[in-house]
LOPA-859180 format. One record per residue: residue in three letters; x, y, z of N, C-alpha, C in turn. Coordinates in steps of 0.02 Angstrom, whole numbers, plus 50000, padded with zeros to 5 digits. Each point is the difference from the previous one (the first is absolute). Layout:
% residues N
AlaXYZXYZXYZ...
This chain:
% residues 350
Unk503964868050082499275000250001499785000250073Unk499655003950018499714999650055499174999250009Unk499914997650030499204998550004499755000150084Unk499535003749995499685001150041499215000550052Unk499964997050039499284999550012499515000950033Unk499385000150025499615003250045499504992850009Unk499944998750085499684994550002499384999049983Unk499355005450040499375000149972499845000649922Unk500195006049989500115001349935500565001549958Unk500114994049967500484996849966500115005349948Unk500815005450006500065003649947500764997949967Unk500154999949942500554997149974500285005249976Unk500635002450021500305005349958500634995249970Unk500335001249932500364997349984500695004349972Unk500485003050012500585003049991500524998049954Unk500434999949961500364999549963500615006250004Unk500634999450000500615007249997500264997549940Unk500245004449953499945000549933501134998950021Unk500544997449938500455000750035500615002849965Unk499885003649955500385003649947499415004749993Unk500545006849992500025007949977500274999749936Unk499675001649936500375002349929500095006050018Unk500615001049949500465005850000499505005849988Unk499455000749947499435002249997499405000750045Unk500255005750054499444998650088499705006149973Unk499875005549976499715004749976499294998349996Unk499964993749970499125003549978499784990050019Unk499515000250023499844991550010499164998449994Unk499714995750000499364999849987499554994050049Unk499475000550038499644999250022499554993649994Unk499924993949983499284997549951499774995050074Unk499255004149973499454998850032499374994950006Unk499724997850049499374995849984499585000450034Unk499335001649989499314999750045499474999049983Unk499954994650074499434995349990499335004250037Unk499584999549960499305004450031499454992249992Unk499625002450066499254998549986500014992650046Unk500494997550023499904991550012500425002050113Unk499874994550013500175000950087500975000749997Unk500335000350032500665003149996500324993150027Unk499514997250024500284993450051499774994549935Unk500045002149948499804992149942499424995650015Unk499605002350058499724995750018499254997149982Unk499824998750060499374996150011499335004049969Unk499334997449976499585001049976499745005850055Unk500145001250080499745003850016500375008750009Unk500544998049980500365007549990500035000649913Unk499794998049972500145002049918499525005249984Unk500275006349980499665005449954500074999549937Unk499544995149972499794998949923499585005549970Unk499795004650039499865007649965500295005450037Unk500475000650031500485006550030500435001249927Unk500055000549975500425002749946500095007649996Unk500635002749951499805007749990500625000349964Unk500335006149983500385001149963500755002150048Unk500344997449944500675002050036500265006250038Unk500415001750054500085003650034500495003849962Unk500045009450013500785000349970500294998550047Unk500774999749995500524998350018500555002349985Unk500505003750060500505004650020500374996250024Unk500725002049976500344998450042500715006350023Unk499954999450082500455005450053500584996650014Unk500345006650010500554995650053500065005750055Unk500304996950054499845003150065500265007550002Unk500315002049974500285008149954499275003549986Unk499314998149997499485000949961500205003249921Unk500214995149970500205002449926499634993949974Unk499595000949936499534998449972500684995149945Unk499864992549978500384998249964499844995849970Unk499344998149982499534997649953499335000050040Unk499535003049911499174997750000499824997249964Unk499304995450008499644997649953499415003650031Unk499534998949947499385001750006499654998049943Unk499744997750018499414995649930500314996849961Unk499765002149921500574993749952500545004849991Unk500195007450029500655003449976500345000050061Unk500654998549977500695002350037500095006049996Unk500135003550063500265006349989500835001350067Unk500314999849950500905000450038499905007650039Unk500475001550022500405007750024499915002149939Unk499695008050000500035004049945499525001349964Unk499404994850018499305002649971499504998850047Unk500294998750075499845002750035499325005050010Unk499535000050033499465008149992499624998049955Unk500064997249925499234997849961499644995450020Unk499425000049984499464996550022499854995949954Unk499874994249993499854994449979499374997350017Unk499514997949935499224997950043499994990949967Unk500584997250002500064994449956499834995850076Unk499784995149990499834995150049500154990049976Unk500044997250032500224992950002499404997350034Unk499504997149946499474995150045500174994649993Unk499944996850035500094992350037499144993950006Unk500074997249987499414996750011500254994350068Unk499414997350045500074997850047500504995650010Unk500274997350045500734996350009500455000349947Unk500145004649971500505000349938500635003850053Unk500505000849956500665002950033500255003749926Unk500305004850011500405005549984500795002949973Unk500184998349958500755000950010500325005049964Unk500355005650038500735003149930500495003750053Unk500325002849955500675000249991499965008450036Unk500445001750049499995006250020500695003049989Unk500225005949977500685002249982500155003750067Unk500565000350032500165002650051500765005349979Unk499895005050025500495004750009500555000250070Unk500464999649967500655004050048500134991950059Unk499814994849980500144994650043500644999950030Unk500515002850004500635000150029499625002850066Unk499905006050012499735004350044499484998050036Unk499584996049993499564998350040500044993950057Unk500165004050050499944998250073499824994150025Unk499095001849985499774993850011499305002149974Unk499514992249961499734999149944499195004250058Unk499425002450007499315001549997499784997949955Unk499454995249998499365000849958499575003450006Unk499735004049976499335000650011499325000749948Unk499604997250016499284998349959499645004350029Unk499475002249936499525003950041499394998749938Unk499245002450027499754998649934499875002749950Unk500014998049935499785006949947499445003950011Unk500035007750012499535005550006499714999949939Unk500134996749954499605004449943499314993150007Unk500094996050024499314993750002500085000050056Unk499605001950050499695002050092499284995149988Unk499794995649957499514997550016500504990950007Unk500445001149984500364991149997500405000850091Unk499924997150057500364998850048500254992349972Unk500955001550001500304994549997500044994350060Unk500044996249979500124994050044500714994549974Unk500705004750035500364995349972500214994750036Unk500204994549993500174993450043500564997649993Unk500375002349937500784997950014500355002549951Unk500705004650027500165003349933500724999650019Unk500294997949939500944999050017500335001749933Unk500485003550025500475002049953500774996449996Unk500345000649940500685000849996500345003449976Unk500405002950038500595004949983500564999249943Unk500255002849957500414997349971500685001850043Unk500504995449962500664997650044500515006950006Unk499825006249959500325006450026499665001850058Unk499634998050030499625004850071500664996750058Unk500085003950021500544995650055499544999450057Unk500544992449998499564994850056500045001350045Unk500425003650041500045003950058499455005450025Unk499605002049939499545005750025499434996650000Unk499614992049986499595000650008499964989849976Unk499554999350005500024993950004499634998749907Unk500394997449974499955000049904499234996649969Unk499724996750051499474996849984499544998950040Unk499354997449992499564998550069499374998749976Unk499454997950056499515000249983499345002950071Unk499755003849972499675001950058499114998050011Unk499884993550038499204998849986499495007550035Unk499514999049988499465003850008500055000850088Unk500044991550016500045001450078500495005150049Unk500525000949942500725004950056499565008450003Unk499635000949933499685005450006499585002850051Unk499614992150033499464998650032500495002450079Unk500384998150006500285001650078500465005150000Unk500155004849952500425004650015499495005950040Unk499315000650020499665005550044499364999150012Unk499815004750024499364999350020499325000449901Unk499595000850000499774998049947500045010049970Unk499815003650010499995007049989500605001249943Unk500804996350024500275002349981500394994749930Unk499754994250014500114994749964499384996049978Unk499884995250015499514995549977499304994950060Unk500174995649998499394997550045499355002149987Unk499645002949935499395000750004499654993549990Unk499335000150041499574992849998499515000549964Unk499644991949981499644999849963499444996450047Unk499464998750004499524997150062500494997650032Unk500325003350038500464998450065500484995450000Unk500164999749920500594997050000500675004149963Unk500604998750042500445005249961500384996349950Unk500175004649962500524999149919500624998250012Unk500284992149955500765001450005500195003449952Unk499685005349986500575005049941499815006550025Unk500445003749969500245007550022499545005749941Unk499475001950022499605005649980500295005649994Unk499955003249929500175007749990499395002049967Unk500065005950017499055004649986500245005350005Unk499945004849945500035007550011499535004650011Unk499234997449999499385002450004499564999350080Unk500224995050025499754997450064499504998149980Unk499714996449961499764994949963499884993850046Unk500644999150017500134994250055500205003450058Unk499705000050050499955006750076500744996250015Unk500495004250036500574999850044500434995249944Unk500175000849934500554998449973500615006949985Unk500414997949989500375004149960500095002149931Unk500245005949978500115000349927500804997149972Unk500405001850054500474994749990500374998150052Unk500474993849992500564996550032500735001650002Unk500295000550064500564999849945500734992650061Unk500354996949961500244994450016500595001850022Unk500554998550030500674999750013500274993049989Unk500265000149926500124994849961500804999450038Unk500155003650032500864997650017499794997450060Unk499684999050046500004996250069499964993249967Unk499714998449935499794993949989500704995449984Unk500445002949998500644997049995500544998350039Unk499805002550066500334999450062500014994850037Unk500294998050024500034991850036499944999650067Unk499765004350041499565002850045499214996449970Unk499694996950047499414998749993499485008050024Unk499645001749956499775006150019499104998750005Unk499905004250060499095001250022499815001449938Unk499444995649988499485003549933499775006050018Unk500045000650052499475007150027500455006149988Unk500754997250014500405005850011500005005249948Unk499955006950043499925004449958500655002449932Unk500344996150016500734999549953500054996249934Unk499294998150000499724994149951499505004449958Unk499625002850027499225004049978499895005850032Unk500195005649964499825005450039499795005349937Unk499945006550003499825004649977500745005450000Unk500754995549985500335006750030500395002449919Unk499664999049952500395002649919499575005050002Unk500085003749925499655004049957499534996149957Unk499515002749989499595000049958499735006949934Unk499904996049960500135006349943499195003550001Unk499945006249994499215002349992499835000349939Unk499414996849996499594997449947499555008750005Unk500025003749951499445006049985499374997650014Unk499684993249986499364998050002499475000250059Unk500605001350058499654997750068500045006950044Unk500025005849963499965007250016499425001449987Unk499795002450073499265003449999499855006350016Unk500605003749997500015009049989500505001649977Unk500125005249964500365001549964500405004750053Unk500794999949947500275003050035500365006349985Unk500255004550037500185004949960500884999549973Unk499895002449960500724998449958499924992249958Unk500424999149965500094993149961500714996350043Unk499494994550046500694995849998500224992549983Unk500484999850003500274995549932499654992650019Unk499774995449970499964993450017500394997050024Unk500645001549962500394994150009500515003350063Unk499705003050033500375003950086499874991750042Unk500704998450021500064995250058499475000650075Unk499704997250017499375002050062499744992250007Unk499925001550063499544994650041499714999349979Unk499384994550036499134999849962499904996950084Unk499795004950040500104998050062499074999550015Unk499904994149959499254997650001499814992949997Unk499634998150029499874993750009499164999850011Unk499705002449974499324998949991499545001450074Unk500235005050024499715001650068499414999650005Unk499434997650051499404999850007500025003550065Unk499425005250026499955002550054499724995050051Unk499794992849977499634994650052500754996450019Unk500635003349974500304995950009500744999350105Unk499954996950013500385001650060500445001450024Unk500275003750026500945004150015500044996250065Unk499504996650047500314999250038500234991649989Unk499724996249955500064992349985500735000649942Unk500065006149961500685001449971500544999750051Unk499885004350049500644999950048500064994050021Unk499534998050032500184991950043500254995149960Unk499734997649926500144996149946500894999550024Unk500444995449989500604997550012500385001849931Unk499354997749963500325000749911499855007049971Unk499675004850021499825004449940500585003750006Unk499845002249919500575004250000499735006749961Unk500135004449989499855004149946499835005650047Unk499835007249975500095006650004499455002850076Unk500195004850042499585001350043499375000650013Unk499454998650019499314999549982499615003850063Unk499575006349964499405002050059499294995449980Unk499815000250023499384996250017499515005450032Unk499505002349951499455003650039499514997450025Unk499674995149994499674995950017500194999150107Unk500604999049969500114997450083500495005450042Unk499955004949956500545005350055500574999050010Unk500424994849970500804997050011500335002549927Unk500665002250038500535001549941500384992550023Unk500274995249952500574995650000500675002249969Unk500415003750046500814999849988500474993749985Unk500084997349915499924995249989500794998349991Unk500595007250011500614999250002500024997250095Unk499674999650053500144996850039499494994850018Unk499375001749969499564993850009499405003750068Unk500015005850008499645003050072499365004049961Unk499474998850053499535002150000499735005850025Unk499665006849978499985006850026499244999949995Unk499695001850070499395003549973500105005549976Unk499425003749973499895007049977499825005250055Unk500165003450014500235004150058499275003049997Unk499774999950062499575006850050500205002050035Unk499555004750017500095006150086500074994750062Unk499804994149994500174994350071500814994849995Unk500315001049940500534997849976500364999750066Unk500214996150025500544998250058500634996849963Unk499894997349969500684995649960500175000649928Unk500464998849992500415002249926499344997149959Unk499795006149950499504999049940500375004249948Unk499414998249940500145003849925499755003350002Unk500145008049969499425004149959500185001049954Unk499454999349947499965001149926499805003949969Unk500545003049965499815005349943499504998649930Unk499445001050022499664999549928500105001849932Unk500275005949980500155000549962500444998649953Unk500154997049954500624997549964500185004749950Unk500525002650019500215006049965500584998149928Unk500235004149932500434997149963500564999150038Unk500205004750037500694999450041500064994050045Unk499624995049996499874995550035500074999050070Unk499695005750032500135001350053499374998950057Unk499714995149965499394995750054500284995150045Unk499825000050055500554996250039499544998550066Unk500334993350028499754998750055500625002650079Unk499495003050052500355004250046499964995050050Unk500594996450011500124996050096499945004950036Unk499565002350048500145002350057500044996550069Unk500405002650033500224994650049499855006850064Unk499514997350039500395006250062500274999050057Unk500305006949985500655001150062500465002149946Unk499994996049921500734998149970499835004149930Unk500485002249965499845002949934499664994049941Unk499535003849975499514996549937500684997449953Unk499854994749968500404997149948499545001049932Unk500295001949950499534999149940500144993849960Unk499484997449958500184994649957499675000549937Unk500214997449966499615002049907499474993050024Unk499395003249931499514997950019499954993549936Unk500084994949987499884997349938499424998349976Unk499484995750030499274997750013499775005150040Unk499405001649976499205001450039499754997949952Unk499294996150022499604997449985499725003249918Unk500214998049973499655000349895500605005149974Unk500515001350028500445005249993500644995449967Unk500375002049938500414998449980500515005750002Unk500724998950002500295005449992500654998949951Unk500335001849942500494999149990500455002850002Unk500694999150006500275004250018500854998849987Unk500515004049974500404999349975500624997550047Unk500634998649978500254996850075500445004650043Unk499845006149976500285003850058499305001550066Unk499464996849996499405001850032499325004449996Unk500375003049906499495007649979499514995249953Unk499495001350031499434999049967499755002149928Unk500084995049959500065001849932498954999049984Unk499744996150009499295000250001499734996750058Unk499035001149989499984999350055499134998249984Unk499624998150043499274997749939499714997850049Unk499144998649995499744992750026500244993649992Unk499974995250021499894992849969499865001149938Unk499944992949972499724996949919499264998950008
């Protein structure tokens, strides 16, 4: 057991390694629990959301391969293989209640190491979740080596894995939430539509940064939901095609240059029109947007976002040859995109 803690704000993660493999590692199952609507920290009368409630998140689970190896979503399970249908079934919850079932997982021999990820149901964009503590257990075929068999994750670990855009921290008269907001509507300004966890660091005996991006980042697949397409496209392509969801609820008020500086953020490159800064978020550097007075390495940006996905931000440096970089963020711009880098859709915001 390992336990772990944070002085100001007191976060408890709790670990368990599972210590027998049945001969039967093929197929293993998941079971789940989430608590909505109440503070993540159990606490005091002045962090309790006795009306934050909403409905359950779906829930994926990756392994670092990006191979999809269980979903839930609402009250149906859906394994490998049915995959691509759409489901409009939903799980309401009434205020401080909690949540529980059973997730079937595929190919558990093979999986590396365990991803969660939550995101919120598209088909109800008027419910922003507020979850505060959600823990699972693995059953005893997942080998204990790939991931840590049990856990529990409060609302607060959500709260420090980034800046709020890409995770949580939205306030209420100026006070912030210990639980972790998902919104697919922007409903709730600068949340996300989803999370996703690295359930195997949680098993390591290494004390690890809440912040660290090895904990909370954006680096799985996400499956595309048809619902959140706002032009059509030509040809039919498949749902159930493996692709990013390289979105996080972009606002154009929002800042590239407080992204770069941030210690903790993590997540996909960001322009900022508002302020003229591209943030190169694979090194953490800041570019203005290039003019005719440009003396020092800047960006220029291709407006157009083409299917070939060939919108891109241009380093120019002079004296030295331009570097190109893919563009992931501009401001209300989502892009998805498959994992060789080809842009499978492409839209406004929600």
């Amino acid at each position: 057991m390992v336990l772990l803690s944070r002085t100001s704000e007191v976060i408890t993660i709790i670990s368990a390694l599972a210590g027998l493999i049945p001969s039967d590692a093929n197929r293993g199952s998941l079971t789940f629990r989430v608590w909505v609507g109440k503070d993540g920290a159990g606490g005091s009368d002045e962090h309790k959301l006795n009306s934050a409630g909403g409905h359950i998140p779906e829930i994926q689970v990756w392994d670092t391969a990006n191979k999809l190896n269980g979903k839930y979503h609402g009250n149906r399970i859906r394994a490998k293989g049915n995959f691509g249908k759409y489901f409009r079934d939903r799980v309401s919850v009434r205020n401080n209640e909690q949540f529980t079932a059973a997730l079937p997982l595929s190919r558990t021999s093979q999986i590396a190491n365990i991803w969660l990820l939550m995101r919120s149901n598209y088909g109800y964009r008027t419910d922003g979740i507020c979850m505060t503590t959600f823990s699972w257990q693995a059953s005893d075929n997942i080998p204990p080596s790939a991931s840590a068999n049990s856990g529990v994750l409060p609302g607060d670990l959500l709260y420090f894995c980034g800046y709020p855009w890409y995770y949580s921290g939205n306030g209420l008269n100026g006070r912030d939430f210990r639980c972790a907001w998902l919104d697919a509507d922007n409903s709730i300004p600068r949340t996300p539509y989803f999370v996703n966890i690295n359930v195997g660091v949680m098993g390591k005996d290494s004390v690890k940064n809440f912040e660290d991006k090895d904990l909370c980042g954006l680096g799985v697949g996400v499956a595309v939901d048809g619902r959140i397409r706002k032009r059509a496209i030509e040809g039919d392509i498949a749902a159930h095609r493996k692709a990013f969801g390289n979105r996080a609820n972009v606002h154009q008020s929002l800042s590239a240059i407080a992204l770069c500086d941030s210690p903790t953020s993590w997540g996909s490159s960001f322009y900022c029109i508002d302020e003229g800064v591209f943030c190169d978020m694979s090194t953490k550097t800041k570019y203005k947007i290039c003019d005719a007075n440009s003396t020092e390495p800047c960006a220029s940006y291709e407006q157009t976002l083409k299917r070939d996905g060939s919108s891109k931000i241009v380093i120019e440096n002079p004296g030295a040859r331009p570097s190109t970089k893919p563009i992931e963020f501009v401001a209300e711009y989502f892009t998805i995109t498959d994992f060789n880098g080809t842009v499978i859709d492409d839209g406004m915001g929600l």
